[in-house]
N, C-alpha and C positions, 0 to 999 in steps of 0.2 A: 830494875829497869821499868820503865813506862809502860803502859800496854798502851797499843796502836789503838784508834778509832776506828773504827767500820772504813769513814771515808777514805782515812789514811792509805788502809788496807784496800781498799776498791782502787784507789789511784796507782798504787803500787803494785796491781793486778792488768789493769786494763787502761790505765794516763797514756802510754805512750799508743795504744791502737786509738783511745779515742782522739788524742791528739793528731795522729795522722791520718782519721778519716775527717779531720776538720779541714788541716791543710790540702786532702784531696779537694773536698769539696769547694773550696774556695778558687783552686788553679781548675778544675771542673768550671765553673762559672766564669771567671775570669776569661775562659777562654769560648765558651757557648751560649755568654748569659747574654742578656739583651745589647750591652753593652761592650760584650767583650770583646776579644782581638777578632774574631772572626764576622763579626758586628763591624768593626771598624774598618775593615781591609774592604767588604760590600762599601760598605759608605764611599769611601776613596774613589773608588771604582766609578762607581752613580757619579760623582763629582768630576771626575776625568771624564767619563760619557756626555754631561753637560757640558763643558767648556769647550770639548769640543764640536758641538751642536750649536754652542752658540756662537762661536768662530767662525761656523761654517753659513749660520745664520748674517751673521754682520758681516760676510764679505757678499753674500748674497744680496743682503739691503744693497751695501756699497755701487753694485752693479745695478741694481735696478734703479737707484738716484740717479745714475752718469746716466742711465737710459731716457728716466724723464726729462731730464736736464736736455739730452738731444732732441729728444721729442719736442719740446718747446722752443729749441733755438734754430735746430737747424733744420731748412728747409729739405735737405736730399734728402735727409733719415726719414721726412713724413713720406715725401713720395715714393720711398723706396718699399715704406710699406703699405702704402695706397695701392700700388703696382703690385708688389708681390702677394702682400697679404689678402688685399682686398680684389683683386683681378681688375684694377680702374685704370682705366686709361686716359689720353689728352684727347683731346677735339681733334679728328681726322686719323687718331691710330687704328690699327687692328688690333685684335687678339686675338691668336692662334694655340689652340691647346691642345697638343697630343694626349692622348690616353698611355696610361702607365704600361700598359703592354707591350703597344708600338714604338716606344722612346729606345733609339740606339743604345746598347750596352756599352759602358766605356771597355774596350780590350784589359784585361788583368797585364800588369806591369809586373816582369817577370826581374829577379833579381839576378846580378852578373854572379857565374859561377867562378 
């Protein structure tokens, strides 16, 4: 018979541990490494948090175009907020302003039993 080699002899001693601390360390990474599945699942995440921030952004444009848009056309929407916002009146009105203390409390609406 042949005699083994040293390597032979070391593989035949310790192949199959080093072997399986290789495949540890590979699914060890695979799953924590910069890249890995847990890497990937945050990413996902970050990318659904955007899309929906930007949904929520472009229907908010949406809304404030239809605003300008009335802003420039129609005349009630200015004066409604010349009046409201700006406390402006017409030639010959009043303005009469309660203080938020004195202002009637609406009655609580009670629900049918």
């Amino acid at each position: 018979m042949r005699e083994q080699t040293t390597f032979q002899r070391l593989w035949q001693s310790y192949g199959r541990i080093v072997l399986g601390l290789c495949i540890a360390a590979l699914v060890v990474h695979d799953v924590f490494g910069t890249h890995g599945y847990l890497a990937l699942r945050r990413t996902k995440e970050e990318i659904a948090k955007v899309k929906k921030d930007l949904s929520r952004l472009n229907k908010e444009n949406a809304e404030l175009q239809e605003e300008v848009i009335d802003l420039r056309t129609n005349p009630d929407k200015i004066e409604a907020l010349a009046r409201n916002g700006l406390g402006l009146a017409r030639p010959g009105e009043t303005i009469i302003k309660i203080p938020q203390g004195q202002q009637a409390e609406k009655p609580a609406q009670q629900k049918p039993e």
